[in-house]
N, C-alpha and C positions, 0 to 999 in steps of 0.2 A: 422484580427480576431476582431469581439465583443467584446468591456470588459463591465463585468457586475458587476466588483469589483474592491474596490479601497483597494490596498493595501499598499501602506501610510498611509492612515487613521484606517485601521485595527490595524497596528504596533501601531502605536501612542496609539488608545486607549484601546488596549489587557495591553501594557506594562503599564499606567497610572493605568488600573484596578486592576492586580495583587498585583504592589505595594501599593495600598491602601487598598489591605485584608492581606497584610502582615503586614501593622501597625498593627496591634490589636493585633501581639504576638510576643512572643523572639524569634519562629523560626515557619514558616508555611509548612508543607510539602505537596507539590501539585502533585496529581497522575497525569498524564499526558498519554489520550488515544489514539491509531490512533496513526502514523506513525511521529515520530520527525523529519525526514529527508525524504525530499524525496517525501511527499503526495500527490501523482498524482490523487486520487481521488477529493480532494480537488481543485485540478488543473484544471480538467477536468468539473466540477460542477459549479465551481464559475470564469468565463474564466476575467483573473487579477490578481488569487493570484497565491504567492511564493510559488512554493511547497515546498520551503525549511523557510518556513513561519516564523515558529517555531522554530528552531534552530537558526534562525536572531534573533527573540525577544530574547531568552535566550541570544545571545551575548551583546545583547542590555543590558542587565541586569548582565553581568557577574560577576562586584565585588560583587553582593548579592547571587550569585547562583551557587551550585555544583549539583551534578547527581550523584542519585544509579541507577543503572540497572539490575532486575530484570529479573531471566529466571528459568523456572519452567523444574525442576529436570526430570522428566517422559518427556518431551519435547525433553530433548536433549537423554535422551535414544532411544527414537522410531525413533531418527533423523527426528524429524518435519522439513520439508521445509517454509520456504516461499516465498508464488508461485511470487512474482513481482521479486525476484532476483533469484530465485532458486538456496538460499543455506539452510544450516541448521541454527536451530534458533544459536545453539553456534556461527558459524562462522558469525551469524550476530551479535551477541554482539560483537566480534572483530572488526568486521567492524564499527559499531555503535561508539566505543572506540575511533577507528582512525578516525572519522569524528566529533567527539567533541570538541576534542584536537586542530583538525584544524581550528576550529570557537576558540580556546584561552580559551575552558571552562572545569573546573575542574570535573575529572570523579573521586568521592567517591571512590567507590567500585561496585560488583558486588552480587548479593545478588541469591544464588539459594536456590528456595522456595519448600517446600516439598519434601524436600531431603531425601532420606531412604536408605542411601548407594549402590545407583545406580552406576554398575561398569562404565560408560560412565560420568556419573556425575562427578564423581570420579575422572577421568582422564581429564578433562577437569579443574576441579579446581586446578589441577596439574601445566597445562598450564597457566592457570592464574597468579599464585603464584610464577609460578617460572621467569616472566615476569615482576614480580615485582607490582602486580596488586592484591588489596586487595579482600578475600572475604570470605562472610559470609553463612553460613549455616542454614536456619530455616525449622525446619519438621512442619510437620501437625499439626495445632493448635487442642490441645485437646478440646473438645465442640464444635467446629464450625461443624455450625452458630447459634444453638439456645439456646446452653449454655452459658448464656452472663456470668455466675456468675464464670466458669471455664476458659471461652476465656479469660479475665479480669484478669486474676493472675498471680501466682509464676508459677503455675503449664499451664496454655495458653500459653500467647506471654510474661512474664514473661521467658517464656525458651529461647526464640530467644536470641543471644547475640545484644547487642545493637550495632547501629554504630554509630560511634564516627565521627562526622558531625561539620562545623566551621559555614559555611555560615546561613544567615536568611531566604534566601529560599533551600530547598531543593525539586530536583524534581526526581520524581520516575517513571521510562521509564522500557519499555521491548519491546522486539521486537513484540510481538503481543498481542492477549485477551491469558486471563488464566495465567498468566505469574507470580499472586501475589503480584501484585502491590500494592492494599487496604491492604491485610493483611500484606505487612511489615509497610506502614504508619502507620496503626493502633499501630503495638507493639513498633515502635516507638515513640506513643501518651503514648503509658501507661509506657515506662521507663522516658520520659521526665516528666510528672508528679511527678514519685516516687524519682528524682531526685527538683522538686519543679519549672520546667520552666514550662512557659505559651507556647503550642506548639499548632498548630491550623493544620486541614485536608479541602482540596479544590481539585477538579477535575478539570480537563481541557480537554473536548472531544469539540472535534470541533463539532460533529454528534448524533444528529439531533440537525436541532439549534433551540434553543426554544424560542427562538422570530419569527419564521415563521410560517406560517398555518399549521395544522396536515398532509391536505392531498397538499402540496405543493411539485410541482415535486421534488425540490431540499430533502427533509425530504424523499418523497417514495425511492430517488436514494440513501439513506443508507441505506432502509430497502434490496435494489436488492445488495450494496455492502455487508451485513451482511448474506446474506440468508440460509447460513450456520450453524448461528446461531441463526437461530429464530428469530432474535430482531424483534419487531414491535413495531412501535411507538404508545404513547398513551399522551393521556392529562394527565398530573400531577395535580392530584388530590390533594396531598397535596397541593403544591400550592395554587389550585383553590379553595380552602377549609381556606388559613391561609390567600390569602392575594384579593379573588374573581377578580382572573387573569388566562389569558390561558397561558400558558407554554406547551412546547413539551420536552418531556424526551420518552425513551424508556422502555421495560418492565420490565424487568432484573435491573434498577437502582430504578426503583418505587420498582418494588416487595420488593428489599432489604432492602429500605431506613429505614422503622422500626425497623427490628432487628441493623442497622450500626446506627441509630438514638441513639438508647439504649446502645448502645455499647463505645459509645462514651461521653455519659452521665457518665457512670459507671467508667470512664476512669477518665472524670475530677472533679465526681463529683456535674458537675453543667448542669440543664438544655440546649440543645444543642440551639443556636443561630438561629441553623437551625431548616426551619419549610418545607420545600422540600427540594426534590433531586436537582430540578430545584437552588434551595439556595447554596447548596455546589459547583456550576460550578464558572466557572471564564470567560466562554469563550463569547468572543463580536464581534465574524466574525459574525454576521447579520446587524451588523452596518456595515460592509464594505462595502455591496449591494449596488449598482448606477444603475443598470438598470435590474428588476427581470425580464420582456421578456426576458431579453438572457441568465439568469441562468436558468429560467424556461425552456426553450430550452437548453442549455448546458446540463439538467438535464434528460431530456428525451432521449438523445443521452446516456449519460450515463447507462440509465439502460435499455436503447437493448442490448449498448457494454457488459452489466455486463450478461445480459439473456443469449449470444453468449460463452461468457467465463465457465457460469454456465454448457450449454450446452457441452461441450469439457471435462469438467472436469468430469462429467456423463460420457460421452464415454470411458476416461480414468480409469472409476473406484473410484475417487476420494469423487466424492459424491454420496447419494443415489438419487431416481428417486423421494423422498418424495421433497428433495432441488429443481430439478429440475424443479418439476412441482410447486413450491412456486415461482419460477425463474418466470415462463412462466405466472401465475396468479398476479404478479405485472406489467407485460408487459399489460394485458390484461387492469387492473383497468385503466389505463390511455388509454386505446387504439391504443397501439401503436402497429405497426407493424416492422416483420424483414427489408421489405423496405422502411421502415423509413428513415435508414441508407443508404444512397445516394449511396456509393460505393458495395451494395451486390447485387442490382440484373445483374450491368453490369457484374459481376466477375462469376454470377451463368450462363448467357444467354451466354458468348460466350465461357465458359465451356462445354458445352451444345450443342454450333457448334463444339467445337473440339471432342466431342463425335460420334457426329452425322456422321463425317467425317471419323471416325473410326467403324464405326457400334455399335457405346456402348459398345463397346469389352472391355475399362480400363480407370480410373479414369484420365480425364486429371487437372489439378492443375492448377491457374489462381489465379494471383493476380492482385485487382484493387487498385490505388491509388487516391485519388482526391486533389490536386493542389489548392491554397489557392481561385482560381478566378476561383472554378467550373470546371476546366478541369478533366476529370478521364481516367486515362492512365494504360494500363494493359501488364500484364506479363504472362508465361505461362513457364511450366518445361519444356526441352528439357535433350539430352543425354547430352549437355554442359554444361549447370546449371538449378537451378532450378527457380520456379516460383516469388519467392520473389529477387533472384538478378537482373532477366532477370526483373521486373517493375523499380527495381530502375534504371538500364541503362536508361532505356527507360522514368523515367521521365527526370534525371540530364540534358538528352540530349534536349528533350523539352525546358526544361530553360535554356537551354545554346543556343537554335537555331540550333540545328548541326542535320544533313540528317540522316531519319534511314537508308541510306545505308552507313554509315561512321562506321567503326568500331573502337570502343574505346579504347578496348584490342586487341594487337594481338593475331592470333592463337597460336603463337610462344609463345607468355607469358602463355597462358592457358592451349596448351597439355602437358607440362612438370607436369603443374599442379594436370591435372587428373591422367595421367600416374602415379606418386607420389602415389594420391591416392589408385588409384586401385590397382597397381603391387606391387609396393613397401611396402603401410601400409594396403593391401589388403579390402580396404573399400567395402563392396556391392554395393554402388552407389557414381559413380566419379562423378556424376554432382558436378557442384559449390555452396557453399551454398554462400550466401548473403555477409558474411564475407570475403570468400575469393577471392570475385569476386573484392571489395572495397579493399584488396589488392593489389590485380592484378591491378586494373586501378591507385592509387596510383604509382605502380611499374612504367606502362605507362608512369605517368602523370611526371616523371622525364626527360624525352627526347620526351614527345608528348604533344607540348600546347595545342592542341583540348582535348585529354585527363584532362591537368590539367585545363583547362574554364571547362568543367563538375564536375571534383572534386570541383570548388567551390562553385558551386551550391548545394551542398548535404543541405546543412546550410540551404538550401528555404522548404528543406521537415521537418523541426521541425513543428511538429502541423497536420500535415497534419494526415487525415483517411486513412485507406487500409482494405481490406477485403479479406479473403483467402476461396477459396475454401474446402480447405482442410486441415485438423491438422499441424500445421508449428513444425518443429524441435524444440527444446530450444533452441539451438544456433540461430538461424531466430529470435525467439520471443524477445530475447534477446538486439540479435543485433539492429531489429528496435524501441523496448525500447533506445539504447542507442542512437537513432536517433530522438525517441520525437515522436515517429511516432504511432499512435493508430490502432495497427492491431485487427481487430478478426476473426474468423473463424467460417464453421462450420466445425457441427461435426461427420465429415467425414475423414477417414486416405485415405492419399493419394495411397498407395501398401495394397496387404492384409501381409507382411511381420509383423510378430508379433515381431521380435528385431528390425531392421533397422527405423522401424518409429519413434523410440523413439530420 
């Protein structure tokens, strides 16, 4: 693979940046946007960095820095998913928890934000508490957003109870947008005043980076990761107005930044430091860039895969057709096409044969994969398994040299399997999914060397693309997530079965 980013030089000068806007106060609390652990989009855009970028630099810094994490009340009521792990946002602050601690870094508390005694809320602060795991409760700031003179007081964020914080940085995480990030910084700007420290507010989004062109592939590929929410990116204005430079911010932080400008004034006091939005960031991955052709390309791969995702999630309901067709008009502005994507039309055309074979009588399922040096190797559902296990056989064995007449698993390991399935836990469809075929060969791979030379080959498909015919189960999506493996699909369900597909 290309790298178009140095990720050394990122760390080095992200962490150098930070701590020098933290000199300027007794404690600096930085909102922190986009994905602390884990940012495959960032991954995927910029081919070099750490998806786990970010959570390094905090280690990097840990005797200066603890973490609140933030999850908006109404959130966990409706059980919001989110869609890269498909859980709920609560059970990702647990998770979030247990992976902070593992990096050696101190987790404050938890803080749920517009809280109105939501029975699910409720029960979950329970679980917290009783784990031994602080947390705090702030409702609805009275006047927000344009009553700065009541958001400002006893009666605003004056109500929030304070947290009781040691370190000089604090930073303020939540599992996704909306979560009330800004507004617990902010009520922690206006107790820290009325207590007499000097406390200081900075953001930290990796996206859009506003040291790159407005319309550079890299900056359009958050608008195809955001499209949900509208963002579009624009030139800051303030900026371009205080210090006659371009800068890239999005809309949503421009539109705000006067009433949060005001806000923050009223707080301390004194005229804000800041003269844009572009001013309150901290973030310096644009200095990382070494080679922009292959982020520019890395970028453009990205927002077919996000147009393919957008599309699926349409089919399922998730979004409207307004998202959709916002999805398909950012694919256009660049002109890019679905076969762009190297691995979708072999996966559509011999889809297409096994139809044709069939009389177009039912959906056949075909997965393609493409192999680091351009080879693209393909899969297809049978009554044995399905289409995503039957490509990974079929690549592992490619890289390993081994004959497709050699079978990896036995029958012997497999109808036990389905049988299981079927009879026993009375599944509708015994085929194999993806997972449990990677057991089964496992299984193999204890008494069959050929077996285990393939298992150790799975390690060669990290990175690699794949493309589905068809809507992939969550366990599939899942699964080749935890293999690094960039699937999409379209969107199209493989059965007209309205539970089973799911």
């Amino acid at each position: 693979m290309k790298i178009g980013f140095d990720h050394k030089k990122y760390l080095e000068e992200q962490s150098k940046y930070i701590l020098e806007r933290v000199n300027d106060y007794d404690k600096l609390y930085l909102e922190f946007g986009g994905k602390l652990i884990g940012d495959m989009h960032a991954k995927r855009v910029l081919p070099g960095f750490d998806e786990n970028a970010k959570i390094k630099l905090l280690h990097k810094l840990k005797e200066n820095v603890e973490i609140v994490i933030c999850v908006y009340a109404g959130d966990i009521e409706r059980n919001k998913i989110r869609g890269d792990y498909g859980i709920t946002y609560d059970m990702d602050v647990l998770r979030l928890i247990d992976d902070l601690r593992d990096y050696d870094l101190l987790v404050n508390s938890v803080v749920i934000t517009r809280y109105d005694d939501q029975p699910s809320a409720t029960v979950f602060i329970n679980k917290l508490e009783r784990r031994g795991i602080k947390v705090y409760k702030h409702r609805a700031t009275k006047g927000y957003p344009t009553d700065v003179d009541t958001i400002v007081s006893d009666e605003g964020y004056g109500k929030n109870p304070y947290i009781e914080t040691s370190k000089p940085i604090v930073v303020v995480t939540a599992p996704g947008p909306g979560s009330g990030k800004l507004a617990t910084c902010l009520s922690q700007l206006y107790h820290e005043q009325k207590q007499g420290k000097v406390a200081g507010y900075s953001k930290f989004e990796t996206f859009p980076v506003w040291n790159v062109p407005l319309k550079h592939p890299l900056n359009i590929a958050y608008e195809a990761a955001t499209v949900d929410l509208k963002d579009v990116n624009m030139i800051d204005s303030f900026h371009m107005d205080a210090y006659n430079k371009v800068a890239v911010n999005y809309n949503r932080d421009i539109e705000s930044f006067p009433v949060l400008r005001r806000i923050i004034e009223k707080i301390t006091g004194e005229e804000s430091i800041y003269k844009s939005p572009t001013d309150m960031g901290v973030n310096r991955v644009g200095f990382g860039i070494i080679d922009d052709e292959v982020v520019q390309e890395a970028s453009k791969q990205e927002i077919i895969r996000r147009y393919f995702k957008t599309g699926c999630e349409y089919k399922k309901g998730y979004v409207d057709k307004e998202t959709f067709q916002r999805s398909r008009l950012i694919m256009e502005e660049l002109s890019l096409k679905e076969s762009d994507r190297a691995v979708v039309m072999p996966a559509r055309e011999y889809s297409l044969k096994l139809r044709e074979k069939c009389n177009n009588s039912e959906v056949c399922p075909v997965v393609t994969l493409e192999l680091h040096d351009g080879t693209i190797l393909t899969g297809r559902s049978s009554e044995v398994m399905d289409s995503t296990a039957a490509v990974m056989l079929n690549s592992v064995k490619h890289l390993a040299n081994i004959s497709d007449n050699i079978h990896l698993i036995s029958p012997v390991i497999l109808q036990p399997i389905r049988n299981l399935k079927a009879k026993t836990l009375g599944n509708k469809n015994a085929a194999l999914t993806c997972e449990e075929v990677l057991i089964a060969l496992s299984i193999c791979a204890a008494t069959n060397p050929t077996a285990q030379v393939a298992m150790e080959k799975l390690v060669m498909l990290k990175g690699c693309k794949a493309h589905s015919t068809t809507i992939l189960r969550k366990s599939d999506e899942q699964t080749f997530g935890k293999l690094d493996i960039d699937i999409t699909c379209d969107p199209e369900y493989p059965t007209e079965n309205l539970f089973y597909n799911n």
